[in-house]
mmCIF file as gemmi writes it, N, C-alpha and C atoms, coordinates in Angstrom:
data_model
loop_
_atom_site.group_PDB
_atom_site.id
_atom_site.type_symbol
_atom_site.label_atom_id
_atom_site.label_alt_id
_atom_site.label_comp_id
_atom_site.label_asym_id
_atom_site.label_entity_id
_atom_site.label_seq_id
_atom_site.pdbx_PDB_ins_code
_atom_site.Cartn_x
_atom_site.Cartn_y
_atom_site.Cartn_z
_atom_site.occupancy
_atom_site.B_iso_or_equiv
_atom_site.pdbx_formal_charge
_atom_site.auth_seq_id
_atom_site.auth_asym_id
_atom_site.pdbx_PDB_model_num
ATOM 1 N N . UNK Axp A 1 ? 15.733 2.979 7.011 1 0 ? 1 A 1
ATOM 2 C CA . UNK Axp A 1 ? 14.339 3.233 7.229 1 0 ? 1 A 1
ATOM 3 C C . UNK Axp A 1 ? 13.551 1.922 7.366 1 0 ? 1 A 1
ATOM 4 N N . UNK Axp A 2 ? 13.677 0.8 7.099 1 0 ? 2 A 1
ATOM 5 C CA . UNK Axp A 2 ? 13.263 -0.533 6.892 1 0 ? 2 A 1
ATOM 6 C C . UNK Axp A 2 ? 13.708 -0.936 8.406 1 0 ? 2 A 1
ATOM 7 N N . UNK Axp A 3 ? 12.505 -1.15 9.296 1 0 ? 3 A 1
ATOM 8 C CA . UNK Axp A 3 ? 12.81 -1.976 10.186 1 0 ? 3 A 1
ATOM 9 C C . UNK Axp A 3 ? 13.92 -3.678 10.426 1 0 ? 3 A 1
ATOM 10 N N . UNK Axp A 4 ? 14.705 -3.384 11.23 1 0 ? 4 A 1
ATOM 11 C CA . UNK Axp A 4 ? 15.929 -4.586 11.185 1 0 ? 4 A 1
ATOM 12 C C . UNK Axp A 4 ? 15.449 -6.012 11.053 1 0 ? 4 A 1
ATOM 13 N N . UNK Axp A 5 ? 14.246 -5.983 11.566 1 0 ? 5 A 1
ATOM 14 C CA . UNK Axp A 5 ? 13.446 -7.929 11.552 1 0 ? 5 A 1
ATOM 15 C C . UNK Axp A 5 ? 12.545 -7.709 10.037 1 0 ? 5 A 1
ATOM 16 N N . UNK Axp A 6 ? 12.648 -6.8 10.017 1 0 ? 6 A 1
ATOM 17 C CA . UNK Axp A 6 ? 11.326 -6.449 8.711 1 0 ? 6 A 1
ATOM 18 C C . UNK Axp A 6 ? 11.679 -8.023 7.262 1 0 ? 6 A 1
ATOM 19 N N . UNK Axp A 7 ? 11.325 -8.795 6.905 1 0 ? 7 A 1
ATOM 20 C CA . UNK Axp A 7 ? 11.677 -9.439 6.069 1 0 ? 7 A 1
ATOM 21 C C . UNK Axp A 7 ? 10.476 -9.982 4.932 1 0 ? 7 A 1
ATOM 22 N N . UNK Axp A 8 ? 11.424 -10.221 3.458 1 0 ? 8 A 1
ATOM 23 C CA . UNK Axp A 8 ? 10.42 -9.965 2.59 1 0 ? 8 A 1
ATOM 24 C C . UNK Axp A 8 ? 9.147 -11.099 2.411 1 0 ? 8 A 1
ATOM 25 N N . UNK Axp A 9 ? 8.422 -10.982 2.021 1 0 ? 9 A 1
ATOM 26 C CA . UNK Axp A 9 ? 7.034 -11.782 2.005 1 0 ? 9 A 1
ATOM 27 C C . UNK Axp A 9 ? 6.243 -11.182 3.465 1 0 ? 9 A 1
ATOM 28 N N . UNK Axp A 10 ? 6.756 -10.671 4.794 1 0 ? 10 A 1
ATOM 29 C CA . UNK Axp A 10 ? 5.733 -10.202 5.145 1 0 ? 10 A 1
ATOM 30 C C . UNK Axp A 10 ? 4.367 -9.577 5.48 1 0 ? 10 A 1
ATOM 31 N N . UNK Axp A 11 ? 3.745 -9.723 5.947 1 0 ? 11 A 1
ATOM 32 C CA . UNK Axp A 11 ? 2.175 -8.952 5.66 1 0 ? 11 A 1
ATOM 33 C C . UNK Axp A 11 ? 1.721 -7.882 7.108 1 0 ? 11 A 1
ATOM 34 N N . UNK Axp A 12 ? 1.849 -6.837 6.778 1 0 ? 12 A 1
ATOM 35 C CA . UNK Axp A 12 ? 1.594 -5.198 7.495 1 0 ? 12 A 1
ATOM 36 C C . UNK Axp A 12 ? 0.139 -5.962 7.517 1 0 ? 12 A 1
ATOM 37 N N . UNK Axp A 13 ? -0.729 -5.458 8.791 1 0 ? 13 A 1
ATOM 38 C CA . UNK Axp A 13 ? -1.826 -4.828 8.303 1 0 ? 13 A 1
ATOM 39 C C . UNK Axp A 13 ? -1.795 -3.745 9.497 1 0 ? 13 A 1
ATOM 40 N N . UNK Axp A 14 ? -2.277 -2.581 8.441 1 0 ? 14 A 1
ATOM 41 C CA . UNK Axp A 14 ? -2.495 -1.24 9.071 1 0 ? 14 A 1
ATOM 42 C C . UNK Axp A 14 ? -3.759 -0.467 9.084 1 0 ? 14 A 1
ATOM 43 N N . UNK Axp A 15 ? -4.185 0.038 10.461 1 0 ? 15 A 1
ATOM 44 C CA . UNK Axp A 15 ? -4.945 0.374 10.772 1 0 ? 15 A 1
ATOM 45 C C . UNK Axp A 15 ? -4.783 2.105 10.439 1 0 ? 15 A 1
ATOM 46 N N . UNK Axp A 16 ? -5.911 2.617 9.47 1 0 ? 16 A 1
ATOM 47 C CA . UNK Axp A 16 ? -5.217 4.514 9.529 1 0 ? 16 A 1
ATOM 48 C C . UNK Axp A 16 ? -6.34 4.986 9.946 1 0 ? 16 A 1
ATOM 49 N N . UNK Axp A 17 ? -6.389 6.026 9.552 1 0 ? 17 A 1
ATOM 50 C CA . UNK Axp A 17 ? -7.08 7.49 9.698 1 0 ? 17 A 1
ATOM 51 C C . UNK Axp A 17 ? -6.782 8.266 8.382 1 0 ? 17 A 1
ATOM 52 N N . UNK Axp A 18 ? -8.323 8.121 7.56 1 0 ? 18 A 1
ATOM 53 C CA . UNK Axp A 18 ? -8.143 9.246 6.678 1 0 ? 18 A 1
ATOM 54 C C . UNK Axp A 18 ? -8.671 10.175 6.544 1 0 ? 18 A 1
ATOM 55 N N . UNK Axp A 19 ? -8.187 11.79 6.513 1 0 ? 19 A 1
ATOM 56 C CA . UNK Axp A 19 ? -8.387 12.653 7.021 1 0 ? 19 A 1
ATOM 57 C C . UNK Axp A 19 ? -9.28 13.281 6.363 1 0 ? 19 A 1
ATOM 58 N N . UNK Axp A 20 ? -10.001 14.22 5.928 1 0 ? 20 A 1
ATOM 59 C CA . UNK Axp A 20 ? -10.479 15.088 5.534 1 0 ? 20 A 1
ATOM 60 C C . UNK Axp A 20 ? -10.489 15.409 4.166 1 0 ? 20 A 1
ATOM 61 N N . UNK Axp A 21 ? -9.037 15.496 3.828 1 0 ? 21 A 1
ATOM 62 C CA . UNK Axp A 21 ? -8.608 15.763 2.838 1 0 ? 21 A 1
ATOM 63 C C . UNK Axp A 21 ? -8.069 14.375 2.06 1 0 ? 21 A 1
ATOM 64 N N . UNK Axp A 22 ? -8.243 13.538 2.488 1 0 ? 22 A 1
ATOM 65 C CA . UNK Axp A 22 ? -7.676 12.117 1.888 1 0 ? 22 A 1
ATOM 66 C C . UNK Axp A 22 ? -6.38 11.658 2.362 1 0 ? 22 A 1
ATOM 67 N N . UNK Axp A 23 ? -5.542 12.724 3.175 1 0 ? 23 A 1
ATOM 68 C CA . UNK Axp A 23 ? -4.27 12.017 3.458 1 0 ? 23 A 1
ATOM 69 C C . UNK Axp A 23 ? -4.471 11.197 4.703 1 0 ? 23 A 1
ATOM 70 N N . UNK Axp A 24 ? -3.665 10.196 4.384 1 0 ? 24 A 1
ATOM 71 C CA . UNK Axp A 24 ? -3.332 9.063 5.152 1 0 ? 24 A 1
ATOM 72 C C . UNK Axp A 24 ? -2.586 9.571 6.766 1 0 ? 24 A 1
ATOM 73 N N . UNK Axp A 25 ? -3.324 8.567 7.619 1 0 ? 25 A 1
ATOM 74 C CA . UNK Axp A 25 ? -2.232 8.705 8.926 1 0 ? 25 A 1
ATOM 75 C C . UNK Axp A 25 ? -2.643 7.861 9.638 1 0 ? 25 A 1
ATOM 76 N N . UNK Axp A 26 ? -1.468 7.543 10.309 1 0 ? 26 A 1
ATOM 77 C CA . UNK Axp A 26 ? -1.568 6.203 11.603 1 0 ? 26 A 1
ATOM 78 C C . UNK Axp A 26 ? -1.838 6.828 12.857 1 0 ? 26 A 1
ATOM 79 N N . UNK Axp A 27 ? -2.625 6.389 13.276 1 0 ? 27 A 1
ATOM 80 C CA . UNK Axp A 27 ? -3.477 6.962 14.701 1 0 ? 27 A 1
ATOM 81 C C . UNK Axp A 27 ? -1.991 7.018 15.573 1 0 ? 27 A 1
ATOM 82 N N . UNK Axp A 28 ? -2.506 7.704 16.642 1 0 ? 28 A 1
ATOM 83 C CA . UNK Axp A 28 ? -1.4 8.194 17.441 1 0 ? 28 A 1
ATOM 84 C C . UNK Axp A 28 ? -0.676 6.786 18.292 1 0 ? 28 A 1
ATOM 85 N N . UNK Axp A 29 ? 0.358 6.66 18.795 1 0 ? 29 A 1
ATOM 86 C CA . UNK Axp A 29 ? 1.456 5.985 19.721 1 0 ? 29 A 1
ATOM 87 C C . UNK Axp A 29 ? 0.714 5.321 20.674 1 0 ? 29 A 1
ATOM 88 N N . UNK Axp A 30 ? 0.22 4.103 20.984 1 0 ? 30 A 1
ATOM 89 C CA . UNK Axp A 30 ? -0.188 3.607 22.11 1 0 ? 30 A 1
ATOM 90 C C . UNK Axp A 30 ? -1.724 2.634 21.291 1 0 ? 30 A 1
ATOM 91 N N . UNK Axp A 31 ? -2.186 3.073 20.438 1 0 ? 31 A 1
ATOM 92 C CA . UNK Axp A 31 ? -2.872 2.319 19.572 1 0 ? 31 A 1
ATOM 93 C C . UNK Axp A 31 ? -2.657 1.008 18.769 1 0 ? 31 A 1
ATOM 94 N N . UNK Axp A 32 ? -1.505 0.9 19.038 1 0 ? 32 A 1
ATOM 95 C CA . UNK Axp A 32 ? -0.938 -0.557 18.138 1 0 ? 32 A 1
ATOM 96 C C . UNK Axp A 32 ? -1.417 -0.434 17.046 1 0 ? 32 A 1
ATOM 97 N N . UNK Axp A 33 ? -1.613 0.192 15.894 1 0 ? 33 A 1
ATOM 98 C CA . UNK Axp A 33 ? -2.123 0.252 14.746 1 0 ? 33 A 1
ATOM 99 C C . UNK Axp A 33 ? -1.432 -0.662 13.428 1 0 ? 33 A 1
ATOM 100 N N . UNK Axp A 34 ? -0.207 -1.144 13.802 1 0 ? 34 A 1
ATOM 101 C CA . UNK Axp A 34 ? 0.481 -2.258 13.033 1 0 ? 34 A 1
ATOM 102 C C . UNK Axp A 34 ? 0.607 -3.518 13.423 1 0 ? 34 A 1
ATOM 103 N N . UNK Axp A 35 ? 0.529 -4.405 13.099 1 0 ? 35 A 1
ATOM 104 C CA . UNK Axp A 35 ? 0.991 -5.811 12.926 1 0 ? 35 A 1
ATOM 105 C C . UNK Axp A 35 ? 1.739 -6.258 11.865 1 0 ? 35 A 1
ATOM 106 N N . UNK Axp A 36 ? 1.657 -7.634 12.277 1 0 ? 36 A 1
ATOM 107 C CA . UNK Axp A 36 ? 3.173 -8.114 11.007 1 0 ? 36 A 1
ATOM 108 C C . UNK Axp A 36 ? 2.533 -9.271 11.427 1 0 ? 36 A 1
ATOM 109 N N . UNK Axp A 37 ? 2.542 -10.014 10.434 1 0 ? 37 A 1
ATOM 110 C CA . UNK Axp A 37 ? 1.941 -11.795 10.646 1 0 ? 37 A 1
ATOM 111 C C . UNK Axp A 37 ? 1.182 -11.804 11.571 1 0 ? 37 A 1
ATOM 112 N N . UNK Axp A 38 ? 0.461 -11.068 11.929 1 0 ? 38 A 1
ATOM 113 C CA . UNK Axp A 38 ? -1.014 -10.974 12.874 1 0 ? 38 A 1
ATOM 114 C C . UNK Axp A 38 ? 0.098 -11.006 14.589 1 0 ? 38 A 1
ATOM 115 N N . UNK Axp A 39 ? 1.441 -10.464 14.44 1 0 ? 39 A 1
ATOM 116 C CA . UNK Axp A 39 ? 1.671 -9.811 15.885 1 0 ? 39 A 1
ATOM 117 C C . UNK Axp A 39 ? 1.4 -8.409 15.847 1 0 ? 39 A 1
ATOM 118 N N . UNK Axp A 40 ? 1.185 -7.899 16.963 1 0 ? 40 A 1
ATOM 119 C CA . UNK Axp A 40 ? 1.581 -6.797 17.373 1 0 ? 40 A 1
ATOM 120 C C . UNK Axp A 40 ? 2.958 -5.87 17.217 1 0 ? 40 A 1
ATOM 121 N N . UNK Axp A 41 ? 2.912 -4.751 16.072 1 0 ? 41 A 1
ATOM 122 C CA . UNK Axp A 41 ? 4.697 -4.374 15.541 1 0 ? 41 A 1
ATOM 123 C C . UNK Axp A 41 ? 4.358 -2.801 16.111 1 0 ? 41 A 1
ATOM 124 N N . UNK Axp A 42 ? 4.371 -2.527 17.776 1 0 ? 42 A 1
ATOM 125 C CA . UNK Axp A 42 ? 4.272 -1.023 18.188 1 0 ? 42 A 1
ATOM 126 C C . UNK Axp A 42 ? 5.737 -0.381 18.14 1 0 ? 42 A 1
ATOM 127 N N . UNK Axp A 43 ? 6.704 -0.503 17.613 1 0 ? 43 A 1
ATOM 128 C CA . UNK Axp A 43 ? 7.869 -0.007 17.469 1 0 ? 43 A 1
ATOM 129 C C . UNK Axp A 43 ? 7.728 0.985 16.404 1 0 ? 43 A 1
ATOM 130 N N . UNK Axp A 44 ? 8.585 2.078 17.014 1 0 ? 44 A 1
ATOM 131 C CA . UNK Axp A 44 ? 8.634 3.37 16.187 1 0 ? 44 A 1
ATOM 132 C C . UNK Axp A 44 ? 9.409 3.372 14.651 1 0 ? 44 A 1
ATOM 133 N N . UNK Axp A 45 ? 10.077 2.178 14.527 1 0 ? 45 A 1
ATOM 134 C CA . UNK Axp A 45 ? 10.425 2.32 13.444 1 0 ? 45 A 1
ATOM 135 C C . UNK Axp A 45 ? 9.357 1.412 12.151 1 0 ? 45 A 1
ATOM 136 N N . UNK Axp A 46 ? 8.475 0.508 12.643 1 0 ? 46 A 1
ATOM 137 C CA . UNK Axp A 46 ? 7.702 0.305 12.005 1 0 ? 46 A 1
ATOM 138 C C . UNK Axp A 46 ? 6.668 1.323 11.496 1 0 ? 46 A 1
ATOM 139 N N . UNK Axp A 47 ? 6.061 2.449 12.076 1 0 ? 47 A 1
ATOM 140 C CA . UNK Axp A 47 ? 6.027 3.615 12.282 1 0 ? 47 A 1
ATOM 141 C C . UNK Axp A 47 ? 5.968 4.403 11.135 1 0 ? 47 A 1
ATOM 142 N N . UNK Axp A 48 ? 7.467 4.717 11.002 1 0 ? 48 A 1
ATOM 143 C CA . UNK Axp A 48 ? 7.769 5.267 10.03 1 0 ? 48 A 1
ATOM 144 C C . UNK Axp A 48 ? 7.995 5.092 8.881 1 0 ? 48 A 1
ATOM 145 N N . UNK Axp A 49 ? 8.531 3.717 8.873 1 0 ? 49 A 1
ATOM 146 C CA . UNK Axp A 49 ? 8.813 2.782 7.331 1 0 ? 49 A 1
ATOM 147 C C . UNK Axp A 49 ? 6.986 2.939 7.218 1 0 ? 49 A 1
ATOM 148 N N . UNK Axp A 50 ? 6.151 2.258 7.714 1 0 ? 50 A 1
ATOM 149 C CA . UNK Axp A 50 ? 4.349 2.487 6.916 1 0 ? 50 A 1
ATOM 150 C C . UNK Axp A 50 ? 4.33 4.047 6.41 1 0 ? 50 A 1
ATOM 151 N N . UNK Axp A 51 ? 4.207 4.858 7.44 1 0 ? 51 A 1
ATOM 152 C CA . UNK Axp A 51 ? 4.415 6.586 7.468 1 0 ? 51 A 1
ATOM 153 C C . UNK Axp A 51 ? 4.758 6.852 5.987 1 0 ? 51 A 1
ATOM 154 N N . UNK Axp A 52 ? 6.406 6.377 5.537 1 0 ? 52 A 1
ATOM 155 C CA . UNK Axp A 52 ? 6.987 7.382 4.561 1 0 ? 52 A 1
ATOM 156 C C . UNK Axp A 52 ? 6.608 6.039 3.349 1 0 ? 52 A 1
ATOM 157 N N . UNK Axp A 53 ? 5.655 5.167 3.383 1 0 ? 53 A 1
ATOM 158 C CA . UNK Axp A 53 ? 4.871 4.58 2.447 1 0 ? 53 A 1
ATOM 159 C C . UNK Axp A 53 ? 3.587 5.536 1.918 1 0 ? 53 A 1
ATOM 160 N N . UNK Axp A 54 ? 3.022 5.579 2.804 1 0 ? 54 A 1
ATOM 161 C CA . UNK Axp A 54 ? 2.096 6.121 2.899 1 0 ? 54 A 1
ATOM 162 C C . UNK Axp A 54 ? 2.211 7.853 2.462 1 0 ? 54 A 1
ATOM 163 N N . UNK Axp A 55 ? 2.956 8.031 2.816 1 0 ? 55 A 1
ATOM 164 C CA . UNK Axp A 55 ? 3.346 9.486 2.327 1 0 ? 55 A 1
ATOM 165 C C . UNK Axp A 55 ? 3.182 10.52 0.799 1 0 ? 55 A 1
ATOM 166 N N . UNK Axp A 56 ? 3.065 9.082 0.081 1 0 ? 56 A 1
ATOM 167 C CA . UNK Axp A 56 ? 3.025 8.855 -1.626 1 0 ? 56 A 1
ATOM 168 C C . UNK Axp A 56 ? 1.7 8.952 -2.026 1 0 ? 56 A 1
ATOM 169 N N . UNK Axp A 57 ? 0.932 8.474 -1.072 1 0 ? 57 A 1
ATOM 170 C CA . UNK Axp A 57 ? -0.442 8.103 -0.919 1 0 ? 57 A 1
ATOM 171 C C . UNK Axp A 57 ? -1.411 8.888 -0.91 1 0 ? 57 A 1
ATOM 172 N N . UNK Axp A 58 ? -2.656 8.978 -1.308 1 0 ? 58 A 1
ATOM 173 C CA . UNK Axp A 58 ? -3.953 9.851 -1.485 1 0 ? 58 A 1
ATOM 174 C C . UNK Axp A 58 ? -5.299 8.943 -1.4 1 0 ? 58 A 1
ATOM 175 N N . UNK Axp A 59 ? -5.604 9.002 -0.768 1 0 ? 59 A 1
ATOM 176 C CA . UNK Axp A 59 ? -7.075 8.354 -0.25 1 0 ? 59 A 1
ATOM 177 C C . UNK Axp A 59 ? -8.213 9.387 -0.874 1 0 ? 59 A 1
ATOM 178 N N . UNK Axp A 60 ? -9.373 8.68 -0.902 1 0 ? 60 A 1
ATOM 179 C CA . UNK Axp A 60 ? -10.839 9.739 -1.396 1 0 ? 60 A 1
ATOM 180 C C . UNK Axp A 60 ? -11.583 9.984 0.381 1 0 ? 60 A 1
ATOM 181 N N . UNK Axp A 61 ? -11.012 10.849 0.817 1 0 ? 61 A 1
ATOM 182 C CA . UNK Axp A 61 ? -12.106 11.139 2.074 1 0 ? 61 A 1
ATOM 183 C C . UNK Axp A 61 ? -13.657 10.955 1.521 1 0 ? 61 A 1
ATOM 184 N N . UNK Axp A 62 ? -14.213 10.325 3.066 1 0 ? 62 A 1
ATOM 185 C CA . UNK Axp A 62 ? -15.884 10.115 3.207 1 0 ? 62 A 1
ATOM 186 C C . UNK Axp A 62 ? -16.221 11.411 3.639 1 0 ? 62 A 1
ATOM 187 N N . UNK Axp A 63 ? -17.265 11.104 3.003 1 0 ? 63 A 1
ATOM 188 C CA . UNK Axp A 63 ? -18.299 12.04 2.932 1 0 ? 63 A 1
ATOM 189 C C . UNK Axp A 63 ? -19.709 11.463 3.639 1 0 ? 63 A 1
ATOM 190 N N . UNK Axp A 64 ? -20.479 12.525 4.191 1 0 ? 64 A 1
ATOM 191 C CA . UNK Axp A 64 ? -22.016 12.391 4.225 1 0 ? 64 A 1
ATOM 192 C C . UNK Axp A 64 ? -22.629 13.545 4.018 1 0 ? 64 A 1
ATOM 193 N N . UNK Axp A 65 ? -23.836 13.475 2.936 1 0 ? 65 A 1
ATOM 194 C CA . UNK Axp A 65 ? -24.821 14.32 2.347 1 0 ? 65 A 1
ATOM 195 C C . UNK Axp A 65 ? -25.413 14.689 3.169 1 0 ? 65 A 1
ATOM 196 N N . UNK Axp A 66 ? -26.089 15.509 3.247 1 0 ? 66 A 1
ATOM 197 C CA . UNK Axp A 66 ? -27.239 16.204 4.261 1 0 ? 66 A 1
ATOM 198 C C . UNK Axp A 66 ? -27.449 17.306 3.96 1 0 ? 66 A 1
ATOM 199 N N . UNK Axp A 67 ? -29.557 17.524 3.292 1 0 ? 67 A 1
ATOM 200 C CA . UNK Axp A 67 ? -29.363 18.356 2.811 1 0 ? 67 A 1
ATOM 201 C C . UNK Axp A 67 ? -28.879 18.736 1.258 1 0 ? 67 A 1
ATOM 202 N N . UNK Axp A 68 ? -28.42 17.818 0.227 1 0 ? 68 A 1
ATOM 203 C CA . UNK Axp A 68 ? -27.575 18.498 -0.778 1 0 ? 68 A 1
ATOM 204 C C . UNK Axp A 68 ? -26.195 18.858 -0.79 1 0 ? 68 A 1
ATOM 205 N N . UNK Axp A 69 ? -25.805 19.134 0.991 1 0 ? 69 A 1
ATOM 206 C CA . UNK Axp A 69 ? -24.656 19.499 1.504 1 0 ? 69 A 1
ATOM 207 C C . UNK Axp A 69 ? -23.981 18.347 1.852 1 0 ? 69 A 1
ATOM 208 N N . UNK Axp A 70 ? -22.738 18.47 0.578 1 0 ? 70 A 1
ATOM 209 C CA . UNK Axp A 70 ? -21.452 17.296 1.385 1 0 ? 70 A 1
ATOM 210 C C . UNK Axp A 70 ? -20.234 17.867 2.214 1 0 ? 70 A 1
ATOM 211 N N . UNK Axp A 71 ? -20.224 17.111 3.067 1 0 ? 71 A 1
ATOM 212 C CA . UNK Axp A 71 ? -19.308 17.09 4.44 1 0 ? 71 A 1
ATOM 213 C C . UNK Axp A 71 ? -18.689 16.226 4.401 1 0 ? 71 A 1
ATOM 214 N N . UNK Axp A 72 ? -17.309 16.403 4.06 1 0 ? 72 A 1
ATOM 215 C CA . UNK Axp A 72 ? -16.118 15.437 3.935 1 0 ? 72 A 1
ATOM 216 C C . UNK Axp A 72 ? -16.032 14.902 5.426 1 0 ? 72 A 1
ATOM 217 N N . UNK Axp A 73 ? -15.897 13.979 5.886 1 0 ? 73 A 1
ATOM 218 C CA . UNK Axp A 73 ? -15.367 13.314 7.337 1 0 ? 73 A 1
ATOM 219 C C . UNK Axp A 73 ? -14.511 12.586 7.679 1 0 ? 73 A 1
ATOM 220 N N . UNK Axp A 74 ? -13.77 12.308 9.203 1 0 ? 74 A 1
ATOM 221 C CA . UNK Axp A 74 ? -12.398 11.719 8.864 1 0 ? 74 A 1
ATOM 222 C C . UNK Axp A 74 ? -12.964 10.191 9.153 1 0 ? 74 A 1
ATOM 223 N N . UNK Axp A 75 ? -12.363 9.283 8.387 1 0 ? 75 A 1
ATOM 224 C CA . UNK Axp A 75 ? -12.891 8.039 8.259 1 0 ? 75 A 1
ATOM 225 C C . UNK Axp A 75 ? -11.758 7.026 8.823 1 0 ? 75 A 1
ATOM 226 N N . UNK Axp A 76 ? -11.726 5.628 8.98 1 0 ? 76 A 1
ATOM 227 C CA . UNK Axp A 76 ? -10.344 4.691 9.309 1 0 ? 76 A 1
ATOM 228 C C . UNK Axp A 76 ? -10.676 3.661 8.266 1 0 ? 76 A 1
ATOM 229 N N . UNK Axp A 77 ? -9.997 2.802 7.952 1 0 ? 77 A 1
ATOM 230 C CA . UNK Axp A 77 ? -9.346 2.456 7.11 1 0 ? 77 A 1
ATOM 231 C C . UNK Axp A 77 ? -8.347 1.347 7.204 1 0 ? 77 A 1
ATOM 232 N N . UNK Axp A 78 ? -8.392 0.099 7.064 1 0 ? 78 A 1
ATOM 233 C CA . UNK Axp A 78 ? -8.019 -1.071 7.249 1 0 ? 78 A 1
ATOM 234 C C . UNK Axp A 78 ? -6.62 -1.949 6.155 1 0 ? 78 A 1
ATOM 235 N N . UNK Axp A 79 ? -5.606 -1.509 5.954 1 0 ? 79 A 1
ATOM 236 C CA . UNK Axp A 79 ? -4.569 -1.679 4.759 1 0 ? 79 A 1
ATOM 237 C C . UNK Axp A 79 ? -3.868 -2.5 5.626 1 0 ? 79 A 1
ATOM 238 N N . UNK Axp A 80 ? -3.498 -3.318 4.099 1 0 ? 80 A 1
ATOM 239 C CA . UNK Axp A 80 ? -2.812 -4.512 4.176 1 0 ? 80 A 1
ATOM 240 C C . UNK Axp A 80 ? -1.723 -4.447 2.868 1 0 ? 80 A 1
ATOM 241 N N . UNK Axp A 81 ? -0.546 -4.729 3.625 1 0 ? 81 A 1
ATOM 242 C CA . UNK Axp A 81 ? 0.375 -4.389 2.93 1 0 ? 81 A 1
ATOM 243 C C . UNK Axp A 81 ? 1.559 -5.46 2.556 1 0 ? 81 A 1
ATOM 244 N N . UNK Axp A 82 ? 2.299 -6.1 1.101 1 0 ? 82 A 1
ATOM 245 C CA . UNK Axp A 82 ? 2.414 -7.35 0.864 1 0 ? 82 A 1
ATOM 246 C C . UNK Axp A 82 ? 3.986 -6.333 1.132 1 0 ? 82 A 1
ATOM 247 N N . UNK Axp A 83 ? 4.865 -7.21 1.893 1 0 ? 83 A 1
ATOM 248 C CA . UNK Axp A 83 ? 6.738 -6.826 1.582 1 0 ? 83 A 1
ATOM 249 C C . UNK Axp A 83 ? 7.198 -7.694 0.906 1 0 ? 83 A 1
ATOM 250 N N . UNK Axp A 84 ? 7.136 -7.495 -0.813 1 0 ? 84 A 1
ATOM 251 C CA . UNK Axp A 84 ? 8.036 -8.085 -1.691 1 0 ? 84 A 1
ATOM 252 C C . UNK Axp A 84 ? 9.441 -8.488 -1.698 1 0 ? 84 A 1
ATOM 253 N N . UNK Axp A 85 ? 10.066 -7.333 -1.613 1 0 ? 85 A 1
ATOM 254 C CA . UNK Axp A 85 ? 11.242 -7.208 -1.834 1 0 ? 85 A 1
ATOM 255 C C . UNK Axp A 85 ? 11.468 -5.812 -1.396 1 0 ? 85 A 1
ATOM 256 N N . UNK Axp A 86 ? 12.748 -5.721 -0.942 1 0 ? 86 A 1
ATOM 257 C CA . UNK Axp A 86 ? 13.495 -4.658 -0.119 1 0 ? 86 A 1
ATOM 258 C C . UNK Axp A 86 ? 14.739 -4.491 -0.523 1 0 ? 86 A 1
């Protein structure tokens, strides 16, 4: 599941989408939503190694009041992610 160049001390930063409900997701295929040392990492297996990170994960969806009335909304979300060790 660990991408083959993936190596430790790297730095993800990931671009998401959090939904409604707080779960996490990486915008769709063609967005480049990953990097790695400030390249560009659009490979599907980077993908999924963030994905089944993230999977664990629970975000607080935004909200806006109006009214008294809160309306959860889907928000994005800017993560940066340290690769220790693997």
């Amino acid at each position: 599941m660990v991408p083959s160049d993936l190596e430790s001390g790297a730095i993800l930063h990931v671009r998401l989408i959090i939904d409604t409900d707080g779960r996490p997701e990486i915008p769709p295929s063609g967005t480049s939503p990953i990097h790695r040392n400030g390249v560009e990492m659009p490979g599907e297996d980077y993908r999924q190694f963030v994905q089944a990170i993230l999977d664990s994960c629970t975000f607080q969806a935004a909200s806006n009041s109006l009214n008294g009335r809160i309306d959860y909304v889907v928000s994005n979300l800017d993560l940066i992610l340290t690769v220790e060790k693997f």
